[in-house]
N, C-alpha and C positions, 0 to 999 in steps of 0.2 A: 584641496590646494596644498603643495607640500610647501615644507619654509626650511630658511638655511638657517641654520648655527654656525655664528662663528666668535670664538674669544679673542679677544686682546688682556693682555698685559705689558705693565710697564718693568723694564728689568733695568736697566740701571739709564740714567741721562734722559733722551730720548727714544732709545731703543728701543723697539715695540717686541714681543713676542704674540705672532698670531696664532692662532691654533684652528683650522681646519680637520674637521673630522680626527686622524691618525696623525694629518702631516703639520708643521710645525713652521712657520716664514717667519723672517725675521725682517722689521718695517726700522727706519731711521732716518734723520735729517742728514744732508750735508752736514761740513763742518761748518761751512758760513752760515749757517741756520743755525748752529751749537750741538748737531750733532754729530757723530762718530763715522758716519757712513758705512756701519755694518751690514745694511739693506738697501732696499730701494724702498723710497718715497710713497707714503700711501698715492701721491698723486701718477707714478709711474704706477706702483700695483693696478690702480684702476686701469689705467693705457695696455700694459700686460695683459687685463681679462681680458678687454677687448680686441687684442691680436691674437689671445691663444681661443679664446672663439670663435673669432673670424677663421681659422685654421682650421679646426675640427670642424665647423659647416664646409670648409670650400674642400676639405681632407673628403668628407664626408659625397659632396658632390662628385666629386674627379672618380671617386669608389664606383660612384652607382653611374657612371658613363665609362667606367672603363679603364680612367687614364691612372696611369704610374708614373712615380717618379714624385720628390720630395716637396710637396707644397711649401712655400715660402709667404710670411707675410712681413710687412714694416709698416708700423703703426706711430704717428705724431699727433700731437695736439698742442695748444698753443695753455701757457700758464698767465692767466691776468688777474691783474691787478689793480687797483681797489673794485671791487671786491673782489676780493683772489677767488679767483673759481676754473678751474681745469672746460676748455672750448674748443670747438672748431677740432674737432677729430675727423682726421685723416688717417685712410686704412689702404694701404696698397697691395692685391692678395697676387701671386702667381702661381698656376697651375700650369706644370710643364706639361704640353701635347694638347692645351685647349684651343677647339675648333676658335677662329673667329665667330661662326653661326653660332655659338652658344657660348659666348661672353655674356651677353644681354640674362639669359637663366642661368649663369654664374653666378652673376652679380645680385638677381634676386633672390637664391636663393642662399650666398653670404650675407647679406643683407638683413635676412630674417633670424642671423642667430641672437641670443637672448640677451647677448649682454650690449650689442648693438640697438636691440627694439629697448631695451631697459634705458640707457642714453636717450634714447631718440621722446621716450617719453614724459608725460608730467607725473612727476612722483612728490608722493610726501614724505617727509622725516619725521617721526616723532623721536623725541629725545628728553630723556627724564636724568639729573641728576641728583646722587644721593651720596648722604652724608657717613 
């Protein structure tokens, strides 16, 4: 089973510096949160994976039947509170030039990308703080 690495650091307020492999994002609150708004919101980052996945499966898809032309996705979820927790994701993919007959194995086979079935399933957190 392979595993991901990824750092965080804090640089100045709430500013996060991520560190991905080589690449580098940068995570923040609004300012009515108190932060700066120099990023997007871990809770868009997560909305983000899940549209630029949903993309590369339906990218991936449109490849191998054929079709061209720029996949588009637009991904929502709803932010609630108490207990604030990020729900109800909606992913709306378009692939220009798909058949009607093969919407239905579109959808299953955007559907199966990982960060989609990672959502959809029960996971644990372990979480250790230290001093």
């Amino acid at each position: 089973m392979a595993k991901l690495n990824v750092q965080a650091r804090v640089n100045q307020g709430f500013q996060v510096e991520v560190g991905i492999r080589q690449h580098r994002l940068l995570a923040d609150l609004t300012p009515d949160k108190g932060g700066k708004d120099a990023g997007p919101t871990p809770p868009e980052l997560l909305l983000a994976s899940l549209a630029a996945c949903s993309a590369i499966f339906a990218q991936m898809f449109a490849q191998r039947e054929g079709l061209s032309g720029p996949v588009e996705v637009q991904a929502e979820a709803e932010l609630a509170d108490p207990p604030m927790v990020v729900r109800d994701f909606r992913v709306r993919v378009r692939i220009p030039g798909l058949p009607e007959e093969k919407r239905e194995k579109a959808e299953a086979f955007v559907g199966r990308c990982v960060v989609s079935q990672t959502l959809c399933a029960a996971n644990n957190v372990s979480l250790s703080v230290e001093g």
